[in-house]
C-alpha positions as CSV (number, residue, x, y, z in Angstrom):
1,X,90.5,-166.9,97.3
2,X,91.8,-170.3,98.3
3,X,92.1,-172.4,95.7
4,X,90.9,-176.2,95.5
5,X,93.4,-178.7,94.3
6,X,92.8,-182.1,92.2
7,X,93.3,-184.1,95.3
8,X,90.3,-181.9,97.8
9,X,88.2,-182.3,95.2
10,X,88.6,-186.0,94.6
11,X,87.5,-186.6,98.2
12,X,85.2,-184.2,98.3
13,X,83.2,-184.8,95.4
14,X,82.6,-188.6,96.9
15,X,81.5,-187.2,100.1
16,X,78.7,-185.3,98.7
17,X,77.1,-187.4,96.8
18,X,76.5,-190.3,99.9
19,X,75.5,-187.2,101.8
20,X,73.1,-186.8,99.3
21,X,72.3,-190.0,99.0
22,X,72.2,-190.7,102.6
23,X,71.0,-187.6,103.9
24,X,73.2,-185.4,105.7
25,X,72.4,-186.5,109.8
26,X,72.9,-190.1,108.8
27,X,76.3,-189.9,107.4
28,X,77.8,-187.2,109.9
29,X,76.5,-189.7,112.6
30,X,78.2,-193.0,111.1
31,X,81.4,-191.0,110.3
32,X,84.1,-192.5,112.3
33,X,85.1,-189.0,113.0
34,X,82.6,-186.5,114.1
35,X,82.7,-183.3,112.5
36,X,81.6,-180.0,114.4
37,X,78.1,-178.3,114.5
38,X,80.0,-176.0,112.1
39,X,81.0,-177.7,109.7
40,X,77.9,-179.9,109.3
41,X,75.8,-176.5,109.6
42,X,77.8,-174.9,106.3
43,X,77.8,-178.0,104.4
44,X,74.0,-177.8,104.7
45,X,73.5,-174.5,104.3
46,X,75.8,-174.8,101.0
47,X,73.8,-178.0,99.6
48,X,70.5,-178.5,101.0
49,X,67.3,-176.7,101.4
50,X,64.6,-178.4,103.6
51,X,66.9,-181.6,104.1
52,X,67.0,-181.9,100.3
53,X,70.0,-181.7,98.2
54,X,70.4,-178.5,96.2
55,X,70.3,-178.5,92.3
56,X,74.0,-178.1,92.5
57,X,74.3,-181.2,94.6
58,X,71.7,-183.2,92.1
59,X,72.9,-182.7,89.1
60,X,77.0,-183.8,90.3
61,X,74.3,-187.4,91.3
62,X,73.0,-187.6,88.4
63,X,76.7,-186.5,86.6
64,X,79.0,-187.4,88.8
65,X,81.8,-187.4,86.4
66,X,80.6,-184.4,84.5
67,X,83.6,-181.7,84.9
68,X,80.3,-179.1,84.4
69,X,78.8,-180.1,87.7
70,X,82.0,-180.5,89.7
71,X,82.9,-176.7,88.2
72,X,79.1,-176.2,89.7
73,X,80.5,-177.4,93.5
74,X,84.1,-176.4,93.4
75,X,82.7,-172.6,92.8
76,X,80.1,-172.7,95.5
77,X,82.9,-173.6,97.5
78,X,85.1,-171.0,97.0
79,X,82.7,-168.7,96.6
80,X,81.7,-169.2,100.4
81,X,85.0,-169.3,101.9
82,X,85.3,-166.1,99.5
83,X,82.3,-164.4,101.3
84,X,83.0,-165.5,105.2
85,X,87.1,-167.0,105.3
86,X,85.7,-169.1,108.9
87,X,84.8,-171.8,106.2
88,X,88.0,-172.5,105.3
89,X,88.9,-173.9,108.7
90,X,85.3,-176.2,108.0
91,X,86.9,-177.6,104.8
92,X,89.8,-177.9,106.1
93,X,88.3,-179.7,108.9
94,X,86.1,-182.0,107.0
95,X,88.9,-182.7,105.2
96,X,91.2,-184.3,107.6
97,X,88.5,-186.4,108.5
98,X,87.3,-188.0,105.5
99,X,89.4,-191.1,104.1
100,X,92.6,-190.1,102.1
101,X,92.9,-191.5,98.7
102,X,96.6,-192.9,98.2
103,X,97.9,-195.3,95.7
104,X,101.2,-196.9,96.5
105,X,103.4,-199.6,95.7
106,X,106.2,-200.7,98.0
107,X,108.6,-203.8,97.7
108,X,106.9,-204.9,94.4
109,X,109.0,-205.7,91.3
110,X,106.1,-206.6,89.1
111,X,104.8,-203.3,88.3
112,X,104.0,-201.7,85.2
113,X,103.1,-198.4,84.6
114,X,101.4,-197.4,81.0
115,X,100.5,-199.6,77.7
116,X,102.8,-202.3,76.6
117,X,103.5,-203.1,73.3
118,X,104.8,-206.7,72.4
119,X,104.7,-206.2,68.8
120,X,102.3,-209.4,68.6
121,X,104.4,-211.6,70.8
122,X,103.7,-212.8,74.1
123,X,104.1,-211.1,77.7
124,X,104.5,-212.4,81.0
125,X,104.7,-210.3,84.1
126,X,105.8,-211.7,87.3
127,X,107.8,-214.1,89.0
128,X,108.5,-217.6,87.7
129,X,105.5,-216.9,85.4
130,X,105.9,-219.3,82.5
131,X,104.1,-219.7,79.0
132,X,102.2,-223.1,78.4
């Protein structure tokens, strides 16, 4: 059973909630990439009947950060690449097409990772940053 990572689900998760929210057609037509009549047809199939999100696929709206309802998701998921491995090619699909989340910093010396502690005294970051 394939196994979805930290990163899939953080763009995934997004996804389904504007489809939701949005209703499937609508978004898969705006998309700057068009998906295929498969894809679009499994993602239906897994999260709406009668062009209405599944309980699933409401209750990750209503909880979005709930690690419960994105447990909910990730196992219909799986579960349905489990039962017919073809998904797997959808998700991978769908995948390559939505916006990548990134974070980087390049050529910055200002950066600061974590909490700082100035024991009560003062802290400037940056460059030819001075205290008044």
């Amino acid at each position: 059973m394939p196994l979805l990572t930290t990163a899939t689900l953080a763009v995934l998760y997004p996804f389904l909630i504007e489809l939701a929210k949005k209703s499937a057609d609508k978004i898969v037509e705006t998309s700057s990439e068009k998906l295929t009549s498969g894809s679009i047809s499994w993602l239906k199939s897994l999260f709406f009947k009668e062009d209405e999100p599944k309980k699933a696929l409401k209750e990750l709206i209503n909880e979005p950060e709930s690690l419960e309802k994105q447990t909910a998701i990730k196992t219909l998921v799986e579960n349905s690449i489990e039962d017919n491995p073809e998904y797997e090619n959808y998700l991978n699909e769908l995948l390559d097409k939505l916006p990548k989340i990134e974070n980087n910093i390049s050529n910055s010396k200002n950066v600061i990772t974590g909490n700082v502690n100035t024991g009560g005294g003062n802290f400037i970051n940056g460059d030819g940053n001075q205290m008044s």
